[in-house]
C-alpha positions in Angstrom: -69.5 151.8 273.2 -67.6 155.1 272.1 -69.0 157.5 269.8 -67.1 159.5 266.9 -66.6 163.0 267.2 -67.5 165.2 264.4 -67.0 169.1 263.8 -69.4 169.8 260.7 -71.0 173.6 260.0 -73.9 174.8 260.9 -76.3 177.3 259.2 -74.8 180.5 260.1 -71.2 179.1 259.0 -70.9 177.7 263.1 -69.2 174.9 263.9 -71.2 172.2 265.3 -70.2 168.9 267.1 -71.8 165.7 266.5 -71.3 162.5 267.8 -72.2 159.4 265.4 -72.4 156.5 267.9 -73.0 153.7 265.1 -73.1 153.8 261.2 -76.0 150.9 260.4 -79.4 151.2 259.5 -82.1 154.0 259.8 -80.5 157.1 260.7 -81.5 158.3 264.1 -80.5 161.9 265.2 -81.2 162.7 268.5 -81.5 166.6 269.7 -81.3 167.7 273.3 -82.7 170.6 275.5 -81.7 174.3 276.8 -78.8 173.9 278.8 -78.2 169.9 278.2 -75.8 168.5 275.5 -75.5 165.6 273.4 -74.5 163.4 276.0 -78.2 163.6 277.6 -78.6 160.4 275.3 -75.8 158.6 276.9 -78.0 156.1 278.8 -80.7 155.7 276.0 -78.3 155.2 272.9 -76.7 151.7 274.0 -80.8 150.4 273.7 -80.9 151.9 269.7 -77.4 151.8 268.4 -77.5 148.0 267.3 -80.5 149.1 265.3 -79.9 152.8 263.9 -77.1 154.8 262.7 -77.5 157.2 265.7 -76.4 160.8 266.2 -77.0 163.5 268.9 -76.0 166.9 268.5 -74.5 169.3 270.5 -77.2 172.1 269.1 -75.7 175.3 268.7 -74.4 177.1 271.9 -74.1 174.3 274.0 -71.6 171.2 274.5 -68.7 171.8 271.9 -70.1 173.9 269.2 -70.1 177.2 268.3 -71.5 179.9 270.2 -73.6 182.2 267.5 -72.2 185.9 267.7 -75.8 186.8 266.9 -77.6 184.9 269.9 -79.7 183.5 266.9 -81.0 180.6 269.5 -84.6 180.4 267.8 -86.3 177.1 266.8 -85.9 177.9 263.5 -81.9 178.3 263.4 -81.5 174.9 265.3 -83.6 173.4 262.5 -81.4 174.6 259.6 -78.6 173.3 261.3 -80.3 170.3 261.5 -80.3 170.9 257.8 -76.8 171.1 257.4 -76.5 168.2 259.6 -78.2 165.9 257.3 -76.4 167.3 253.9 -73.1 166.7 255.7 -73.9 162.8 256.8 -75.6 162.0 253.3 -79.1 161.9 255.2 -82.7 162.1 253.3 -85.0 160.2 255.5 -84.9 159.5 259.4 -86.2 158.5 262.7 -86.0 162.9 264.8 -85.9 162.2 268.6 -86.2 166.2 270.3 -86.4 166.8 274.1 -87.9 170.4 275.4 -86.3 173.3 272.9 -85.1 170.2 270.6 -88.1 169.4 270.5 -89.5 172.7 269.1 -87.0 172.7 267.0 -88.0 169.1 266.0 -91.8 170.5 265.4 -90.1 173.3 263.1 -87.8 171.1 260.7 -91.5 168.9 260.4 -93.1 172.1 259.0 -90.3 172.7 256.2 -89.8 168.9 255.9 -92.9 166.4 256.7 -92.1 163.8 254.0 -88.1 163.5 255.5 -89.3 162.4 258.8 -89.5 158.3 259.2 -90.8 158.6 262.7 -90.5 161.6 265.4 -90.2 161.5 269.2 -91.4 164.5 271.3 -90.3 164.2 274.3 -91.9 166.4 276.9 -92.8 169.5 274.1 -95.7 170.3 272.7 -96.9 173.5 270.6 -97.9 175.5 274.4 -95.8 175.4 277.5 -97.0 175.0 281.2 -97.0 178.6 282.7 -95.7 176.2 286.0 -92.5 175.2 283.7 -91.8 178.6 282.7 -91.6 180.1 286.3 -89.6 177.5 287.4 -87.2 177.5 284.1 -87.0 181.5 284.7 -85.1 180.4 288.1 -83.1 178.4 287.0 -81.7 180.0 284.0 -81.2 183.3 286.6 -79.2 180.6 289.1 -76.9 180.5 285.6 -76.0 184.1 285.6 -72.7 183.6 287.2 -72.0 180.4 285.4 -68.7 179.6 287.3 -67.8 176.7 290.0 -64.9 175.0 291.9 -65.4 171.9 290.3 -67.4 169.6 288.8 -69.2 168.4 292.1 -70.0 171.7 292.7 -71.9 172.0 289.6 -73.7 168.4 290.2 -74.9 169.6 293.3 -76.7 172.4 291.8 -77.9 170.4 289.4 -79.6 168.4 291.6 -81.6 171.0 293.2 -82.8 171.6 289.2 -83.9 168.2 288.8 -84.6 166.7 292.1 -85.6 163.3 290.5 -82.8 163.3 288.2 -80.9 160.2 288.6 -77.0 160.7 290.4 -74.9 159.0 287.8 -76.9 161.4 285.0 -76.3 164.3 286.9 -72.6 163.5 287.2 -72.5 163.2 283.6 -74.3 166.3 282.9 -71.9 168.5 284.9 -68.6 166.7 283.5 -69.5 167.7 280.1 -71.0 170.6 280.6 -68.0 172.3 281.8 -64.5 173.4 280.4 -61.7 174.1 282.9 -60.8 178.2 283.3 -57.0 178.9 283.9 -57.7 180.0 287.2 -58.5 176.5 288.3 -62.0 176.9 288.6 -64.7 175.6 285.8 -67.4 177.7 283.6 -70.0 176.6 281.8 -69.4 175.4 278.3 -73.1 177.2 277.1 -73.4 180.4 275.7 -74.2 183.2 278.4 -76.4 184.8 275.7 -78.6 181.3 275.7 -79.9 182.7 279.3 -81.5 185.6 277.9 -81.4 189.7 279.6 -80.8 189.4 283.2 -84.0 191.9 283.7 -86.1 192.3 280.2 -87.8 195.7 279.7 -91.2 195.9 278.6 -90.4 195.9 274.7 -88.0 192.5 275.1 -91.0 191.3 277.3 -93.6 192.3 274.4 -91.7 190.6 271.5 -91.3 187.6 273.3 -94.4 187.1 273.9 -95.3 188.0 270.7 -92.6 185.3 269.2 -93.7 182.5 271.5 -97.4 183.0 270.2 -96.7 182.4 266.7 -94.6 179.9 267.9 -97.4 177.9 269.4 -99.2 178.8 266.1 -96.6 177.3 263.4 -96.5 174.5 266.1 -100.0 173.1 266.5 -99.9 173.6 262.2 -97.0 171.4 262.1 -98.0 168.7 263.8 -101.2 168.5 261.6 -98.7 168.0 258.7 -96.7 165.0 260.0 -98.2 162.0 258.6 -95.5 159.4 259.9 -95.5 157.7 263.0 -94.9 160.3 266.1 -94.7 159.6 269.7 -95.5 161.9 272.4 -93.6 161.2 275.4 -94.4 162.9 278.2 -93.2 162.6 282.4 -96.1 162.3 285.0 -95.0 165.5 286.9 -93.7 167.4 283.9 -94.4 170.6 284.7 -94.1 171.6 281.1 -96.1 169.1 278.8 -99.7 169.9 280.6 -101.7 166.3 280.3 -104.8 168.3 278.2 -102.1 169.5 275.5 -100.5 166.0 275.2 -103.6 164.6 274.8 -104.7 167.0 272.0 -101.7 166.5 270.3 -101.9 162.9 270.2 -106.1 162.9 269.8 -107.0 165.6 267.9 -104.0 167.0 265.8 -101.3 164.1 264.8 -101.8 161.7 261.8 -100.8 158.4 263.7 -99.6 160.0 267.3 -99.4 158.1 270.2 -98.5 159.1 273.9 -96.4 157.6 276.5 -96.5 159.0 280.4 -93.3 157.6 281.8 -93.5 157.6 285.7 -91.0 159.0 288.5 -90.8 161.2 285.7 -90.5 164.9 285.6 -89.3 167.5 282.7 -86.3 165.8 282.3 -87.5 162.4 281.6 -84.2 160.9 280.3 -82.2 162.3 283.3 -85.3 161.1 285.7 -86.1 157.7 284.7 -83.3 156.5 282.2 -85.3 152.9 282.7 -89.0 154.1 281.8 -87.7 156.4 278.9 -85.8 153.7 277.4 -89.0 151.2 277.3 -91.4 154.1 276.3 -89.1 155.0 273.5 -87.8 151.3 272.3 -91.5 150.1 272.1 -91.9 152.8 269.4 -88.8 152.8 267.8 -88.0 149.2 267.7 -91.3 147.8 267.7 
């Protein structure tokens, strides 16, 4: 199976690339976290293709689109390029799959566009973040800052030191396409360096983000109230960003028809972790 590359433009006039792995049925549009690309889908799309018309997007930054000149890389600009997504594939109503920061943006396109939404998949986001996830995130993101490497092994083996339970031939695939060849024959990252934030914050950078990520959690918990289709929370046992007592509100106390799945052997990454127990989790939702 071998998807169809596609440059359409984003919000802010920025190029973004989409691959359309199949063209029948319910559209399907799948939306990846920081630092990942498109092809985090790889091993889950084969299970939905038959069924969908499936798309993941390289969001804005990463992969093959455009960087943003502006560093606009806030929920809210990824979902009005989801936007333009849609106008340019002739989309009105579809099955949203987010993981981590797609996922907020996911939870932002639901507040502008509840009635558009067939069926949503969360998967390992929720409206407040694990204080555990952020340290460690924080690390790794500073591990970036120097965002070059021999080759692509190289880059897989620091991978694997981020996601420890990640599965080999994943990380493999992550580090192939997430790097472009320099003409010094070594390899930098494809991802914008403005997409791993100031090196060292001062106080007013640290004040306004905390300030943005607390109406963030705010527009969040509203939107989820608003969804009335089908949503499914998906979460990975050790995730150390989905807390078990948010999850559960989200699925108990605040979503229309939510329901959760814990996938085991499962971390943040639960695609990369346990490709296997993401696709059943998922499938029993989407396909019934």
């Amino acid at each position: 199976m071998e998807p169809v590359s596609h440059r359409v433009e984003g919000a802010h006039g920025n190029r973004l690339h989409v691959l359309e792995w199949s063209r029948e049925g319910v559209p399907m549009v799948l939306l990846h976290g920081h630092g990942n690309d498109a092809h985090l889908w790889d091993d889950f799309v084969p299970c939905v293709a038959p069924h969908y018309r499936v798309l993941a997007v390289d969001q804005r930054g990463h992969g093959d689109s455009d960087w943003d000149p502006q560093a606009r890389y806030d929920s809210d600009s990824m979902a009005s390029d989801l936007e333009k997504i849609l106008e340019a594939f002739g989309i009105d109503r579809f099955v949203l799959i987010g993981f981590s920061m797609g996922g907020r943006a996911s939870m932002i396109f639901a507040e502008r566009h509840p009635e558009r939404l067939a069926g949503l998949v969360l998967v390992d986001i929720g409206p407040e973040l694990d204080a555990r996830g952020r340290i460690r995130i924080g690390s790794e993101i500073a591990e970036h800052r120097s965002p070059v490497f021999r080759d692509v092994e190289e880059y897989a083996r620091m991978l694997s030191r981020n996601y420890p339970a990640g599965s080999p031939e994943a990380l493999r695939r992550m580090a192939k396409y997430g790097l472009r060849p320099r003409a010094d024959g070594q390899y930098e990252l494809k991802m914008d360096p403005k997409l791993r934030g100031p090196a060292s914050p001062d106080l007013e950078q640290e004040a306004a983000m905390r300030a943005a990520e607390v109406e963030m959690t705010r527009r969040c918990w509203d939107a989820l109230a608003k969804i009335p289709c089908p949503t499914l929370v998906v979460r990975g046992a050790a995730s150390d960003i989905l807390s078990p007592e948010v999850a559960d509100r989200m699925v108990d106390e605040v979503l229309q028809k939510g329901r959760l799945a814990v996938v085991p052997r499962a971390a943040h990454s639960v695609a990369t972790d346990n490709p296997q127990g993401f696709e059943e989790a998922v499938a029993a939702f989407v396909l019934g």
